[in-house]
N, C-alpha and C positions, 0 to 999 in steps of 0.2 A: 827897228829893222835895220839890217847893215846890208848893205851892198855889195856883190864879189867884182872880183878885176876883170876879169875874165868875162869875156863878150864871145856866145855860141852865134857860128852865122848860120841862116838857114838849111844847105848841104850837110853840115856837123851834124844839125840837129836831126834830120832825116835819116842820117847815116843809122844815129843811134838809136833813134826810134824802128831800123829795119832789121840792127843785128841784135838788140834785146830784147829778153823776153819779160815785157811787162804786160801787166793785168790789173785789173781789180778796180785800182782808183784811177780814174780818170785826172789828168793835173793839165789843164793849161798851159801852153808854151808860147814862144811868139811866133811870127809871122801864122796866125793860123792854124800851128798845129798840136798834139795832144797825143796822151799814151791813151792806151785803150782803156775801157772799166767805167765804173759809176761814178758819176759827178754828184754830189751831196749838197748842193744850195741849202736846200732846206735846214738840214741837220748844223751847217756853219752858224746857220742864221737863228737857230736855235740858243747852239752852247758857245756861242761868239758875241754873242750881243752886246756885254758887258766886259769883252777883254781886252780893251786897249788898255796901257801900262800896266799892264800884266804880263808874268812866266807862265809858261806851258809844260806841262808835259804829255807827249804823248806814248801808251804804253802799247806796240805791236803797232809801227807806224808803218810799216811796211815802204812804200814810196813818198811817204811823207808827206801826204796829201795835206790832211789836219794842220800840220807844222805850216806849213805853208800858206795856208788858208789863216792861221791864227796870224803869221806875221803881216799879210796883207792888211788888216783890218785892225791893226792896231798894237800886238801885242809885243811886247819889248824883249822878250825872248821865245824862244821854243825849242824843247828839247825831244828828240824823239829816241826809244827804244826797238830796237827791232832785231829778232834771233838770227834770225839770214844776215850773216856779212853780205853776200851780194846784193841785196836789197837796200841794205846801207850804203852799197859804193854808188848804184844807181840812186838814191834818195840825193844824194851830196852832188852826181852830175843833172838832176832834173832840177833842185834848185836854184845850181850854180846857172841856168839856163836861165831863170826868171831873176834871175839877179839878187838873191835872199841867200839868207846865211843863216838858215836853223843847223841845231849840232845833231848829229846821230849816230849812235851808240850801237854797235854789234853787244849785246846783251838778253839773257832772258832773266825775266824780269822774279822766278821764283829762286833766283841764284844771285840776282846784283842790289848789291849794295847802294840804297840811294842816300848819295850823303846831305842832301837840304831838301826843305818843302820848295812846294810850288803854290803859285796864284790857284791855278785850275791845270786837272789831271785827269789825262782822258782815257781810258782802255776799252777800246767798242771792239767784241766779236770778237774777244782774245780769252774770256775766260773758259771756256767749253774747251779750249784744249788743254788749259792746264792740269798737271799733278794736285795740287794744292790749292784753288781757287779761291779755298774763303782765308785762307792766309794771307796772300795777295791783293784779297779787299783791303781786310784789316789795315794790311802794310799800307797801301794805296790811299785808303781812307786818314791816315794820319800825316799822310805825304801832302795832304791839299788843303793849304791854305783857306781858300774860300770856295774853291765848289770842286768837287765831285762828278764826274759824267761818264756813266756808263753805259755799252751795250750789249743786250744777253742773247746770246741765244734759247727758248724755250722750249716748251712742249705747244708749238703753235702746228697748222697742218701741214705746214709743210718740213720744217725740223722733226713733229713727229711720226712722218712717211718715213725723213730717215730713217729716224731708229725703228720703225717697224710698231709703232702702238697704233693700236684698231681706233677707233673716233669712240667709244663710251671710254675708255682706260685714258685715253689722251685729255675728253671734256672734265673727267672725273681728277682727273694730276694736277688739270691747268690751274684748279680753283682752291689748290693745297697749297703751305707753304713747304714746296718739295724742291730737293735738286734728285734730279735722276741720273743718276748712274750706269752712262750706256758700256758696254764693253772696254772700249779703248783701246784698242789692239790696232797698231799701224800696220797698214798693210797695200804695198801697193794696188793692187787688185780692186782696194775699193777704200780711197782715202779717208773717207766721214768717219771711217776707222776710229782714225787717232783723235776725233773728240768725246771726251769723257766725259763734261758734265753740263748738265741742263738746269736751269733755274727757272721758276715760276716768279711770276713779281710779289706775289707774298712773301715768298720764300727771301727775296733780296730786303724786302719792307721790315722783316723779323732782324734780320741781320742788322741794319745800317740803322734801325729806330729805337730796336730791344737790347740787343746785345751793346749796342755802344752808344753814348748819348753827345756824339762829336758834333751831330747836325741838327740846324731848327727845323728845317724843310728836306724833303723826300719827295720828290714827283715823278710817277712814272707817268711815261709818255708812249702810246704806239710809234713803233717805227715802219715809216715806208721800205726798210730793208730787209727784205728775206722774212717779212713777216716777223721782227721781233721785235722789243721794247727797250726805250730808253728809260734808266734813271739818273736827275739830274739833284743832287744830295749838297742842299750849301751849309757850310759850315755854323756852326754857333763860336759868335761873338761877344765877351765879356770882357769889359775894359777893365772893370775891379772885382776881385771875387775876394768874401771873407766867410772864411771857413771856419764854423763853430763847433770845436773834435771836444771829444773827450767819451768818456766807457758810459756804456747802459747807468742810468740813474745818477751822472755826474751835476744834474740841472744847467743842460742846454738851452731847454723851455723855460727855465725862469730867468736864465740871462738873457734870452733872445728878447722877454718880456719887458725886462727889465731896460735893454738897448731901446726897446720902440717907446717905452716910457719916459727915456729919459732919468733915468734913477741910477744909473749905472754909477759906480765910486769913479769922479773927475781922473785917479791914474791910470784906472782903467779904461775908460773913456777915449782918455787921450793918445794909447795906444794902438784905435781903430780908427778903420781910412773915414777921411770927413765924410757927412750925412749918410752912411749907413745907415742910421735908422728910416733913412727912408725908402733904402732897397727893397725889392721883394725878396721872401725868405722862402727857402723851401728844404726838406727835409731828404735824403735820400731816398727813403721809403717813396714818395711822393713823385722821383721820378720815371717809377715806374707802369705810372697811368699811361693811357694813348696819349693823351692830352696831356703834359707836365703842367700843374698851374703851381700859384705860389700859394704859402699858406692863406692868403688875401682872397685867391681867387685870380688873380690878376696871371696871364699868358705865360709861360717860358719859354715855350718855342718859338721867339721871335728869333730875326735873323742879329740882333745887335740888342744887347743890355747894357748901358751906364754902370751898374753894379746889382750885384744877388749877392746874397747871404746863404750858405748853406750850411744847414745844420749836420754834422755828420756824426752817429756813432761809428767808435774807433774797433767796435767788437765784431761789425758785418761783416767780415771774413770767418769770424769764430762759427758765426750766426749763420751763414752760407754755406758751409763748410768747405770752401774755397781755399780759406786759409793764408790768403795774399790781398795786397790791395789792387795789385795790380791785376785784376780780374774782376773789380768791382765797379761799375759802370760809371758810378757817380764820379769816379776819378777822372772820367772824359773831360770832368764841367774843367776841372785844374788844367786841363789839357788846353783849353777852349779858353783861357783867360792873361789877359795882357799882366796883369798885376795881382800878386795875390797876399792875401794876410790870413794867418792859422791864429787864432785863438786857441791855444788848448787846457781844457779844464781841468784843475788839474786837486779834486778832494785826496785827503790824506784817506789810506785804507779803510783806519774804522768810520771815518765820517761815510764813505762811500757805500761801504756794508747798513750803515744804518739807513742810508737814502733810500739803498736797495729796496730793503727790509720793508723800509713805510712805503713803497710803491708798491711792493706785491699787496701788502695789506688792503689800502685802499680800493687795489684794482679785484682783491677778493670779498670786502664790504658792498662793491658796486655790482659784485654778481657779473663781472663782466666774464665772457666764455674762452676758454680757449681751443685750438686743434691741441691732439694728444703732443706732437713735434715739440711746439710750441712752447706746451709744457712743460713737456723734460729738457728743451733748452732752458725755461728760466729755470727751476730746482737745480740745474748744471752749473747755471752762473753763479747761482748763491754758494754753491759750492768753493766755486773758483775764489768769491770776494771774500771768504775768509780763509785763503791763502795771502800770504804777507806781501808777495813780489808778485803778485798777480798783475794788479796793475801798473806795476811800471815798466813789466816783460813789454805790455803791449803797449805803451806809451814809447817806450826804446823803440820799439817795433814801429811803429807811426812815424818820430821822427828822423829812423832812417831811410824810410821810402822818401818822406818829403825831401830830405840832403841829395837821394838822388835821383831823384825824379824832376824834383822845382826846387835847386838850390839856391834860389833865386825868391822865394817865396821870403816873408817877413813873420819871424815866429816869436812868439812870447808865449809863455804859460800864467793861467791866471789861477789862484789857489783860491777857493768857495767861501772861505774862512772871512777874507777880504770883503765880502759882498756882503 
């Protein structure tokens, strides 16, 4: 917390409290006095508990109430965004009144550039106006260090009197996971105009647990404000992550086998982070359960892991038909990790074609069933593995997302031969 030079004496402070026009958040002043609007204890008391020596951001800080609230209580900075220049010159003279020195930015926040992460990132009651809101998560979501807090507005009864939905259309949306799309047309005549989008908390739960796997925990929380919900979303923490790539049937599973066994060839070996073998492993596919566990059975959605192994085929974009990695979920876990090492597997063509070969085999000895998709993806890849550059297109491919994604990661290729 920094301290300004600058000392408001009571008359000042009156003065300004008579010719501005504030609202909304209510902010403490000295001798007694206060802007108008709602005081929030609870909600501090909530997403504040654990932020001393911690940055803040706040997104739609309006008078900086949050920012304020965070620096009393501990936190080593706090940065607030907020679209209205006049609300930022007002935020800078209410702080400057209580003696705090949070920064605040005339910005919106689907236009500014944020150049660093933050400890914890706040955006309560800002998404429902945006153009682009699940962008904004996204963006928001990789801006935050260790927790996430946000507030929505929904399809509760009194947001949805706003928009005009009857109580069975409204009880029947609440329990989807929907964003509703109201008009959006500003207008002064009737401001609720200019919010566009409604979020159900399923609909945020899909988003922030499905689509991206940045966090261990997800908790929504009723809000005492305007009838909405809070979600407080904390990061997942990996101190070492070894990532075991390489294409469909390069033997992942017999090296991963081979690591927990102990059997591993001593050069290879020695090119993985110490005790790996006793990480939990898990496979991509795998974290697409509610529950991610590891192949053990053992938790992943904890808030902090020692080290994971993850197994990853290099083809799941093929297989997706997404086409990038960067759209593939599991790339979070890289996201979410202090230190990382890529293993990649690396069979010469016809060895891999033959790998191929005897896994279809067996998986059609076993009578195992496929969906039709399914199918004509594998007969597509066998196609591909007896193209000569097949796999090294997508092994090229692999290593330059990782250069620029985690150039910083620790890469070595292992050739199957060796094993």
């Amino acid at each position: 917390m920094t301290a300004l030079n600058r000392t408001w004496t009571k008359p000042e402070i009156e003065d300004f409290l008579a010719r501005e026009r504030l609202s909304y958040q209510r902010i403490d002043l000295p001798f007694g006095l206060s802007t108008p609007g709602d005081r929030r204890p609870e909600m501090c008391d909530l997403i504040f508990r654990d932020v001393a020596g911690k940055s803040v951001l706040d997104v739609g800080s309006y008078l900086g109430y949050f920012c304020q609230e965070a620096l009393r209580r501990g936190a080593t900075s706090a940065h607030g965004l907020e679209v209205d220049p006049e609300k930022v010159r007002q935020s800078h003279a209410l702080a400057e009144m209580n003696g705090l020195a949070p920064v605040f930015t005339a910005a919106d926040i689907e236009s500014f550039e944020l150049e660093r992460a933050y400890d914890v990132v706040l955006c309560l009651n800002v998404m429902h106006h945006l153009f682009d809101p699940v962008g904004a998560l996204l963006r928001l979501a990789r801006a935050a260090r260790h927790k996430l807090v946000l507030e929505f507005a929904s399809i509760n009864p009194r947001d949805g009197r706003k928009l005009g939905l009857g109580f069975v259309t409204r009880r029947l949306i609440a329990r989807l996971p929907v964003v509703y799309v109201a008009p959006g047309v500003a207008s002064a005549e009737q401001r609720t105009n200019a919010q566009k989008y409604f979020f159900t908390p399923e609909a945020v739960q899909n988003i922030l647990r499905h689509h991206m796997k940045l966090f261990s925990n997800v908790q929504l929380v009723p809000s005492s404000f305007k009838q909405r919900f809070i979600v407080i979303a904390t990061r997942r923490r990996i101190r070492k992550l070894l990532v075991v790539s390489g294409p469909t049937a390069a033997g992942k599973t017999t090296f991963l086998a081979r690591l927990r066994a102990g059997t591993l060839p001593a050069e290879t070996r020695a090119a993985l982070p110490r005790d790996c073998e006793k990480w939990p492993q898990i496979d991509a596919a795998g974290l697409a359960r509610a529950e991610a566990r590891a192949l053990d059975g053992s938790p992943i959605d904890v808030p902090e892991l020692d080290g994971l192994v993850l197994e990853y085929d290099i083809l799941r974009p093929l297989e997706s038909a997404t086409h990038t990695f960067d759209r593939d979920q599991a790339m979070d876990l890289l996201d979410c990790a202090e230190e990382i090492h890529v293993a990649s597997l690396r069979p010469e063509p016809q060895q891999l074609l033959r790998q191929y070969e005897a896994s279809e085999d067996a998986a059609k000895h076993a009578g195992r069933k496929r969906r039709p998709l399914q199918q004509w993806h594998r007969e597509m890849l066998l196609a591909h593995y007896r193209a000569p550059d097949f796999e090294a297109s997508w092994h090229a491919r692999w290593q330059s997302y990782l250069a620029s994604k985690h150039a910083s990661a620790k890469l070595f290729d292992v050739r199957l031969p060796a094993l």
